[in-house]
C-alpha positions as a Markdown table, in Angstrom:
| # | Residue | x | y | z |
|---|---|---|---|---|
| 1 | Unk | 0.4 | 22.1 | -15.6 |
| 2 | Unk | 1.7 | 19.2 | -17.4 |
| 3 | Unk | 2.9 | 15.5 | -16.8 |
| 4 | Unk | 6.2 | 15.1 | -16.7 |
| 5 | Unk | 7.6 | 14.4 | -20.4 |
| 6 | Unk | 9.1 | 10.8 | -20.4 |
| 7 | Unk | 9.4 | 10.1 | -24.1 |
| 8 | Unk | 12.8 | 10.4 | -23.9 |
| 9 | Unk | 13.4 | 7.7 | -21.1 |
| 10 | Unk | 14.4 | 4.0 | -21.7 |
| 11 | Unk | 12.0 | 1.6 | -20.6 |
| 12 | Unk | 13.7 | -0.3 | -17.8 |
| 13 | Unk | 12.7 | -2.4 | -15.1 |
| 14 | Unk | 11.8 | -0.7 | -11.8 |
| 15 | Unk | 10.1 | -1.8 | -8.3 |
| 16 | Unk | 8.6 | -0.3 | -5.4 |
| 17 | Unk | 7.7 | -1.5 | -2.0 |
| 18 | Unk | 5.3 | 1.1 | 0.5 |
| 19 | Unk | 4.4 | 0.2 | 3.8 |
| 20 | Unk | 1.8 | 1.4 | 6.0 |
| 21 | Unk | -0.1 | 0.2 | 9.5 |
| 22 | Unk | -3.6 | 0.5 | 11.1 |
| 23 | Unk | -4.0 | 0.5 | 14.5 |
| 24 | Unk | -7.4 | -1.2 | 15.8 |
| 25 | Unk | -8.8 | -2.0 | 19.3 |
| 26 | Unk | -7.5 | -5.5 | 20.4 |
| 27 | Unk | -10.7 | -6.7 | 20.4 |
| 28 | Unk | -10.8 | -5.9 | 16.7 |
| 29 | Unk | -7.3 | -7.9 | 15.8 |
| 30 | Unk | -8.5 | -11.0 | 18.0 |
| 31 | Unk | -12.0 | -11.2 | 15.8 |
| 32 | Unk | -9.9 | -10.9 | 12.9 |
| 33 | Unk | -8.0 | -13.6 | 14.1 |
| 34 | Unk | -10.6 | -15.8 | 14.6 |
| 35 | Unk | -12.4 | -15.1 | 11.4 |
| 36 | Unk | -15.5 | -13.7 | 12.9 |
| 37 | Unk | -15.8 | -10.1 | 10.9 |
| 38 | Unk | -19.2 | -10.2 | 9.9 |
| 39 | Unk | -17.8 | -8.7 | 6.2 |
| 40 | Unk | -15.6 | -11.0 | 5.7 |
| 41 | Unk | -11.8 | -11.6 | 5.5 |
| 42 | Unk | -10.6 | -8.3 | 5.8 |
| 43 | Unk | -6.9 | -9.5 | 5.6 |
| 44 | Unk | -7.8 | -11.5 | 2.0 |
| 45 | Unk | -10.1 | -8.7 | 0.4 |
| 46 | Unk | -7.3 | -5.6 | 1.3 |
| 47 | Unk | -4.7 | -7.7 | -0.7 |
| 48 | Unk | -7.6 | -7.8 | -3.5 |
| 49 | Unk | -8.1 | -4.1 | -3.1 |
| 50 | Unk | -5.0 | -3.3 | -2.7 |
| 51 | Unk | -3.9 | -5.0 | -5.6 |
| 52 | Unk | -6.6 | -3.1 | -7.8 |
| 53 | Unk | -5.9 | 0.4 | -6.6 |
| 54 | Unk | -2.4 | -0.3 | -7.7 |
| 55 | Unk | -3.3 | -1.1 | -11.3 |
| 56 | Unk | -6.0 | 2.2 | -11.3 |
| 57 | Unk | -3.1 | 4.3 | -9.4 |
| 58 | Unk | -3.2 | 7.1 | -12.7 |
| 59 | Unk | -7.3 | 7.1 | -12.6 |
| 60 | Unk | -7.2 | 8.3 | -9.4 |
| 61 | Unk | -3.4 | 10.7 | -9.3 |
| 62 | Unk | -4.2 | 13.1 | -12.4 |
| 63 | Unk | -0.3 | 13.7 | -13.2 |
| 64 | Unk | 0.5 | 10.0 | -13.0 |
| 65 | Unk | 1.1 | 8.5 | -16.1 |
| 66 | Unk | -0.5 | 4.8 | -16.8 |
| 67 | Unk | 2.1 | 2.2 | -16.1 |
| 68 | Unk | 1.9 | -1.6 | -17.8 |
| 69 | Unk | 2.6 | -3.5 | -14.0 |
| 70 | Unk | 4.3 | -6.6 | -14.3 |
| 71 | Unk | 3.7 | -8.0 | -10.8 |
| 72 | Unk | 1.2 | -6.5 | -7.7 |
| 73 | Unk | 2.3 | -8.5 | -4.5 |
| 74 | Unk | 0.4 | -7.6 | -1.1 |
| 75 | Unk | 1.8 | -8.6 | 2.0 |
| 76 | Unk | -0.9 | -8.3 | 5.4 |
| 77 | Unk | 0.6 | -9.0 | 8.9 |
| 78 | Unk | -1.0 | -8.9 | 12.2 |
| 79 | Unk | 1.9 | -7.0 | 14.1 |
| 80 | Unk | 1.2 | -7.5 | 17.8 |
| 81 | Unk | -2.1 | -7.1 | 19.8 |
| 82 | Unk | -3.5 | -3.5 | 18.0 |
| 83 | Unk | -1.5 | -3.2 | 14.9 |
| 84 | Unk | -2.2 | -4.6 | 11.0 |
| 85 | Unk | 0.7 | -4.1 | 8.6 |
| 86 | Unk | 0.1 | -4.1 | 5.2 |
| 87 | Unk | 2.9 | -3.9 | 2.8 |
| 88 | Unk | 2.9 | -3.6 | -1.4 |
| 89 | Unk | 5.8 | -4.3 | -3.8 |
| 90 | Unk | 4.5 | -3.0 | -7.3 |
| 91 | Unk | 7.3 | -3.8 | -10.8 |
| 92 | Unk | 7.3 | -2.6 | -14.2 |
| 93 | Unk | 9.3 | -2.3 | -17.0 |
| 94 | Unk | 8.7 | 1.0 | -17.8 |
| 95 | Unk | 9.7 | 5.0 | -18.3 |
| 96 | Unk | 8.8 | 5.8 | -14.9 |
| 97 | Unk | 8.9 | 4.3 | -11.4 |
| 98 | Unk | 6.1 | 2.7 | -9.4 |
| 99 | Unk | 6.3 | 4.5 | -6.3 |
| 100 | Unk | 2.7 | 6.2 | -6.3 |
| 101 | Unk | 1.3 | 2.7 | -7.1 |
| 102 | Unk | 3.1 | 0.9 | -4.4 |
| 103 | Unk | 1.5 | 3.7 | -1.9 |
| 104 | Unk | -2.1 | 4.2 | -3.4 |
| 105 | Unk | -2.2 | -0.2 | -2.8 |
| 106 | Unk | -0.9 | 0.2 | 0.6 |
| 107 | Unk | -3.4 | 3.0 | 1.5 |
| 108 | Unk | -6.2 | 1.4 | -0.2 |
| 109 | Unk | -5.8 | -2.2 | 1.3 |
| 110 | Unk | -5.9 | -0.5 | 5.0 |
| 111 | Unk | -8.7 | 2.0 | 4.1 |
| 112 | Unk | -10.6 | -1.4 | 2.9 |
| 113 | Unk | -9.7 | -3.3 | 6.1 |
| 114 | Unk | -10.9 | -0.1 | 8.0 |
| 115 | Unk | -14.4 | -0.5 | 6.4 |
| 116 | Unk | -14.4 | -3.8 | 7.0 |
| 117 | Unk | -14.1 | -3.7 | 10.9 |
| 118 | Unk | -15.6 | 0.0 | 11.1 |
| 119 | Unk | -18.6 | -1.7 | 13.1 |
| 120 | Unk | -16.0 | -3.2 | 15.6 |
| 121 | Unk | -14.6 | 0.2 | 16.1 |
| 122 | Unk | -16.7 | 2.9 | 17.0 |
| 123 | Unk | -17.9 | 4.1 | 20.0 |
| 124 | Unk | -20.6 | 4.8 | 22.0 |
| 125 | Unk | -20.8 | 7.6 | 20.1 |
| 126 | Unk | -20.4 | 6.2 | 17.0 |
| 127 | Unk | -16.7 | 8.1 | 16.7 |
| 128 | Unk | -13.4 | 5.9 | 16.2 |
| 129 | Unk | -11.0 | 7.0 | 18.7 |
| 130 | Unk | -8.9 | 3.9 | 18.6 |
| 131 | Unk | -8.8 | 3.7 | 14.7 |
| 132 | Unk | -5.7 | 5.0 | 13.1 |
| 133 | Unk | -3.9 | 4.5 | 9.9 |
| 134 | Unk | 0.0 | 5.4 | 10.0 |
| 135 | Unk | 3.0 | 5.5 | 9.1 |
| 136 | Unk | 2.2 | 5.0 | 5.2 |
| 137 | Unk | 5.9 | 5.5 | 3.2 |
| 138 | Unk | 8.1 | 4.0 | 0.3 |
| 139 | Unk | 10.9 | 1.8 | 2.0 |
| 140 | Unk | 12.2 | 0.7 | -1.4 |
| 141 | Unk | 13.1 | 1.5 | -5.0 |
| 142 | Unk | 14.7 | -0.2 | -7.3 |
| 143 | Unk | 15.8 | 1.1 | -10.8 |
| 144 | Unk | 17.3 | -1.1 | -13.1 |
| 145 | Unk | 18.1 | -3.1 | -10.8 |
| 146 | Unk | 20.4 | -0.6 | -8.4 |
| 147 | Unk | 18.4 | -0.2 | -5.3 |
| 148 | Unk | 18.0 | 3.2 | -3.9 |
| 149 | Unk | 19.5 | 2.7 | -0.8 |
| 150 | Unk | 22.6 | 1.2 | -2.5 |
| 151 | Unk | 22.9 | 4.3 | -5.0 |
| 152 | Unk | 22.5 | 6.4 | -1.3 |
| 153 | Unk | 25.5 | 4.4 | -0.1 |
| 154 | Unk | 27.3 | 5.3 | -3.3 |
| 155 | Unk | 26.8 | 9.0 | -3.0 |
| 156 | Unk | 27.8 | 9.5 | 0.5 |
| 157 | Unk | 30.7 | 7.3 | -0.2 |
C-alpha cells in the first residue's frame, strides 16, 4: 500500500465543490431560523468546521496527500421546511485535486450541525428517526481551469 506517486505532476490550479443535505424535523429548521439552538449558530459554526476539516482532510484520509489550500468557501442553505444544504468549494495550486477535501468539509459541517440540534431531534426514546444526512457528492472539478463537465462534453463529442 502506497500513496499515489505525484512527483512527477505539475502543480496547477484545481477546484472542487461537494454538496451534501441534512434532513431535520421542521421544528428543528424553524428554531434554527429563529436563532434559538441552545448551542449556538449551528449554520455559522458548520462553515467554521467545515472549513477546518477541509484543511486536516490528509490527517484524517491516510492515503491523502497534504495539499497547501488556497481558498475554503462554505455555503449553508435552509432548503425548504426539513432540509439544510451545505455546500464546500475547496482550490489549490497543486499536484493533486481537492476532491476528498471538498467532501470531508461538507460532511463535517453537517455532522457539526447534527450535534448541534441533536437535543431537538430525538425521541421519546432518545433515537433520531427524523435525522438524516444525504446525498453527500462532488458536483464539480476543475483542473487547470477545464471543468470536468466540459472535458465530459469533449469526450462524448
Amino acid at each position: 500500500m502506497s500513496m499515489v506517486d505525484v512527483t512527477s505532476k505539475p502543480e496547477i490550479f484545481r477546484e472542487a465543490t461537494a454538496t451534501g443535505t441534512i434532513k431535520l424535523k421542521a421544528e428543528t429548521v424553524r428554531l434554527i431560523k429563529k436563532g434559538k439552538i441552545a448551542k449556538g449558530d449551528p449554520l455559522y459554526t458548520a462553515k467554521i468546521a467545515g472549513i477546518l476539516a477541509a484543511k486536516n482532510t490528509s490527517a484524517l484520509i491516510p492515503l491523502c496527500h497534504p495539499l497547501p489550500l488556497t481558498n475554503v468557501e462554505i455555503e449553508t442553505k435552509i432548503l425548504d421546511g426539513t432540509t439544510v444544504q451545505v455546500t464546500s468549494t475547496v482550490k489549490t495550486k497543486a499536484q493533486t485535486g481537492v476532491e476528498m477535501e471538498a467532501l470531508v468539509a461538507v460532511a463535517t459541517s453537517l455532522l457539526t450541525i447534527w450535534d448541534m440540534v441533536k437535543q431537538y431531534e430525538k425521541d421519546a426514546r432518545g433515537q433520531y428517526p427524523h435525522t438524516f444526512i444525504e446525498n453527500i457528492c462532488v458536483v464539480k472539478k476543475v483542473k487547470e481551469g477545464v471543468s470536468s463537465e466540459r472535458k465530459r462534453k469533449k469526450t462524448q463529442g
